[in-house]
C-alpha positions as CSV (number, residue, x, y, z in Angstrom):
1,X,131.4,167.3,-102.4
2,X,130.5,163.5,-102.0
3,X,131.4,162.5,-105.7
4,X,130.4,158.7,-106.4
5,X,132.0,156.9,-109.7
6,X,130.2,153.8,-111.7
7,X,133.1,151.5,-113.2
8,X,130.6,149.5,-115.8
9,X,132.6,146.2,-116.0
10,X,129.4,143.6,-117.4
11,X,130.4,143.8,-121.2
12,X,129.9,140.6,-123.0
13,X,132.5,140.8,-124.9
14,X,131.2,139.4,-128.3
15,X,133.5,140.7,-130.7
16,X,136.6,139.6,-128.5
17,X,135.1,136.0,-127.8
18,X,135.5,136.0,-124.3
19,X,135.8,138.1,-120.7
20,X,137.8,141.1,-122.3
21,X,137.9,142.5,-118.4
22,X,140.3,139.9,-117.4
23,X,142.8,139.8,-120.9
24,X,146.2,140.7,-120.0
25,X,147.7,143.7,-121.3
26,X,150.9,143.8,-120.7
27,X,151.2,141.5,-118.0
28,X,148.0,142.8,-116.2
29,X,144.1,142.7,-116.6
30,X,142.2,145.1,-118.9
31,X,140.3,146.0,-116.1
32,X,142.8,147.1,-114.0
33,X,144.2,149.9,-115.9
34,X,140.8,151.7,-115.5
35,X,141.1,151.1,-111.9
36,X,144.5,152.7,-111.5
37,X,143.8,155.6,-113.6
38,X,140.8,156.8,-111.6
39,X,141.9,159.0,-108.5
40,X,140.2,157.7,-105.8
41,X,141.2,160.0,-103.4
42,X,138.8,162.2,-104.7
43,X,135.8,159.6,-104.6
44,X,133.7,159.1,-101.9
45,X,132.6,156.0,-103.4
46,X,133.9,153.5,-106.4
47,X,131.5,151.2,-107.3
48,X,132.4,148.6,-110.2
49,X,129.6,146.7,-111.1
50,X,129.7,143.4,-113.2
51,X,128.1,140.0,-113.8
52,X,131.7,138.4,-113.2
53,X,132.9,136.6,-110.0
54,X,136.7,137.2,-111.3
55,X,136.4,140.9,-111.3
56,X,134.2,140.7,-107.9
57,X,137.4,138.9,-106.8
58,X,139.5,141.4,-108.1
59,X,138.0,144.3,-106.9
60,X,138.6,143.0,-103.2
61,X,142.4,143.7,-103.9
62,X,141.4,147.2,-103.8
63,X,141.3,149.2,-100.7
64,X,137.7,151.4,-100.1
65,X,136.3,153.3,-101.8
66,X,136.1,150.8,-104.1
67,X,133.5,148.5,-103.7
68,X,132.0,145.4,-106.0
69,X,128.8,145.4,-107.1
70,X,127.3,142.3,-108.9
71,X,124.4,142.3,-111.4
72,X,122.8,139.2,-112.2
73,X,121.1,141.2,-115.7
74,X,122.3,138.0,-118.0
75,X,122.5,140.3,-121.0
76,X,125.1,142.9,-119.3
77,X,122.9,145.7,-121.0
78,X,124.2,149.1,-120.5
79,X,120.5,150.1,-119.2
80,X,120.5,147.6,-116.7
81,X,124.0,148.1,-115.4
82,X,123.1,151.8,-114.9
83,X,120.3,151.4,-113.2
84,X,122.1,148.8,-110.7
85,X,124.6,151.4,-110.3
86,X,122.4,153.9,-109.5
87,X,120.6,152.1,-107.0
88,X,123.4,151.6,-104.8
89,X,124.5,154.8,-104.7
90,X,124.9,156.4,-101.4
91,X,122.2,159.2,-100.6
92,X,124.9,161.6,-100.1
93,X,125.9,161.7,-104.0
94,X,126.3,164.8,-104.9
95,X,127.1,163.6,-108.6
96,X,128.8,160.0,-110.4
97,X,131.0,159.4,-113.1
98,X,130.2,157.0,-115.3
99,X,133.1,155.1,-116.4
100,X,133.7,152.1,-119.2
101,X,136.2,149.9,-118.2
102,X,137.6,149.0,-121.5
103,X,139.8,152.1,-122.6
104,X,142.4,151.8,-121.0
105,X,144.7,154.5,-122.2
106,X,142.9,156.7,-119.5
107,X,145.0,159.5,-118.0
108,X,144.7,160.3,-114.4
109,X,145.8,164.1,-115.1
110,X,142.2,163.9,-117.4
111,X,140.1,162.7,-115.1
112,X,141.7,164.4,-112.2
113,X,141.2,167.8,-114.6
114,X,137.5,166.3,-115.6
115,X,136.5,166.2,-111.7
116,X,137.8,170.0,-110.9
117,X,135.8,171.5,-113.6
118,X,132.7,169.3,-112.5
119,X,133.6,170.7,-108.6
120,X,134.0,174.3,-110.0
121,X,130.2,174.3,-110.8
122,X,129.2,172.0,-108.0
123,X,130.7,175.3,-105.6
124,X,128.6,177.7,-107.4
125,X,125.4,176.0,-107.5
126,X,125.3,174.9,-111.0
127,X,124.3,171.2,-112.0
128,X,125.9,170.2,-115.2
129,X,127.3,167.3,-117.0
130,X,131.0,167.1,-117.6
131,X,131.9,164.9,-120.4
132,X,135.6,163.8,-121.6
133,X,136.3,164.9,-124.7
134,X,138.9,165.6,-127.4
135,X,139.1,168.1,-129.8
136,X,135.5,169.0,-129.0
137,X,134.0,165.4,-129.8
138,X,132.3,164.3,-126.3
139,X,134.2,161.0,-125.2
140,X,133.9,159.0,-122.1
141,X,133.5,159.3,-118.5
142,X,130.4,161.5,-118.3
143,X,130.4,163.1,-114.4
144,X,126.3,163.0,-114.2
145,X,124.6,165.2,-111.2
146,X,122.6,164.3,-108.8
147,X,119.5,165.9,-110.3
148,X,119.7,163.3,-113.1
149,X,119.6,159.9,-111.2
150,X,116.0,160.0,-111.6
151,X,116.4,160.0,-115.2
152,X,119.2,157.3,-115.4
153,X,116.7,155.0,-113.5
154,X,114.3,155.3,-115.6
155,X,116.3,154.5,-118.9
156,X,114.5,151.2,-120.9
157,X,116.3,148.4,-122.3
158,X,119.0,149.6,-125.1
159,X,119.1,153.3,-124.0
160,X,122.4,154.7,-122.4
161,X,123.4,157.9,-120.5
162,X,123.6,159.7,-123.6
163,X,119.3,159.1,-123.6
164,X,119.6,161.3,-120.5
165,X,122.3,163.7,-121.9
166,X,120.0,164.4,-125.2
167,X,117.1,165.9,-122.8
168,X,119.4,168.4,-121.3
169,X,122.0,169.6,-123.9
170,X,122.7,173.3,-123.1
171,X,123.7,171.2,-119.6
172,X,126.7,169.1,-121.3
173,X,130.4,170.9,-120.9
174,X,133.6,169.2,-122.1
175,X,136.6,168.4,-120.4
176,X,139.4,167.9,-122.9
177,X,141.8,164.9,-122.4
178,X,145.3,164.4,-122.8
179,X,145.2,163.2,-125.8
180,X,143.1,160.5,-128.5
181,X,144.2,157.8,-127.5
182,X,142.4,158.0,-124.3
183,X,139.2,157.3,-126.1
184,X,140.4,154.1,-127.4
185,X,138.7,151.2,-126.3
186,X,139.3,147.3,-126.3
187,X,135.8,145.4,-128.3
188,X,138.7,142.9,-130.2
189,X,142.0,141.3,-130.3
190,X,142.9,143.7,-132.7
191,X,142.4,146.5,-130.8
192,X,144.0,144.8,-127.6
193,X,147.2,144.0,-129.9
194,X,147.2,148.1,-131.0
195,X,146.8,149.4,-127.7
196,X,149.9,147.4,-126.8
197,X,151.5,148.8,-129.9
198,X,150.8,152.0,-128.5
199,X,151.9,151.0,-124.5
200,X,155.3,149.6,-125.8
201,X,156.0,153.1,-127.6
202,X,154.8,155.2,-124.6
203,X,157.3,158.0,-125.3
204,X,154.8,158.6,-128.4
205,X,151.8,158.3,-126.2
């Protein structure tokens, strides 16, 4: 299975007042705790795209398959960072996850968990779309198949995946996480200062 994964790194970060990407956490950027938590030995493909030169520069610490990807959409629209995303795909894709890169409380166990279940269908034939979850609430990454890149390229400005995900829901499975706090993600400096809370009291996490 050739499975591709779309890091979407071109937030504008409103609500935190600057590049949230590139805020240290700990001692090291956001970004990078997304980066680390994916398993990208079982990637074909990593493709992070973004509207900023920092995290383009970044990116280039990492070894292949991780590639940069830059998007000059001003706005950094979800829609548009899809659809740039999708267009670089390889043609061998046999399905992507989509992947925010501000939560980064991620577990690799999840995602590596999230990916077998997609594979298990993948092997039988079945196309589905395996969503992160917990406690049956759908989360984020969303492992999209093949069959639906179509769709995600045809998504308009202010629609998501989830546009794509609400034509097809007897398709959706879940995939439970580790635990909630893998669905926390950074939008303040509130949020950064909790997630710390939370990193500096690991044993609880």
């Amino acid at each position: 299975m050739f499975l591709s994964a779309i890091v979407m790194a071109c937030g504008k970060g409103e609500r935190f007042g600057s590049n949230k990407l590139m805020a240290k956490l700990k001692g090291k950027e956001l970004i990078r705790y997304t980066l680390d938590a994916l398993p990208a030995e079982l990637f074909s493909e990593i493709l992070v795209i973004t509207k900023y030169k920092e995290i383009l520069d970044l990116v280039t610490e990492y070894p292949a398959p991780f590639f940069g990807i830059y998007t000059d959409d001003p706005e950094g629209g979800q829609d548009a960072t899809i659809r740039c995303g999708v267009r670089n795909l390889s043609s061998n894709s046999d399905g992507c996850m989509f992947i925010a890169a501000d939560q980064p409380l991620k577990q690799k166990s999840s995602l590596q968990k999230q990916i077998a279940l997609y594979q298990q269908y993948f092997q039988k034939g079945e196309e589905h779309f395996v969503a992160l979850s917990f406690q049956g609430k759908k989360g984020n990454p969303v492992i999209f198949p093949k069959s639906s890149y179509k769709e995600l390229l045809e998504i308009t400005d202010g629609q998501t995946g989830s546009t794509v995900l609400r034509a097809h829901p007897d398709a959706l499975v879940l995939s439970e996480a580790c635990c909630a706090a893998e669905m926390m993600d950074i939008d303040s400096l509130e949020d950064l200062r909790e997630v710390e809370r939370i990193l500096l009291q690991k044993d609880g996490f």
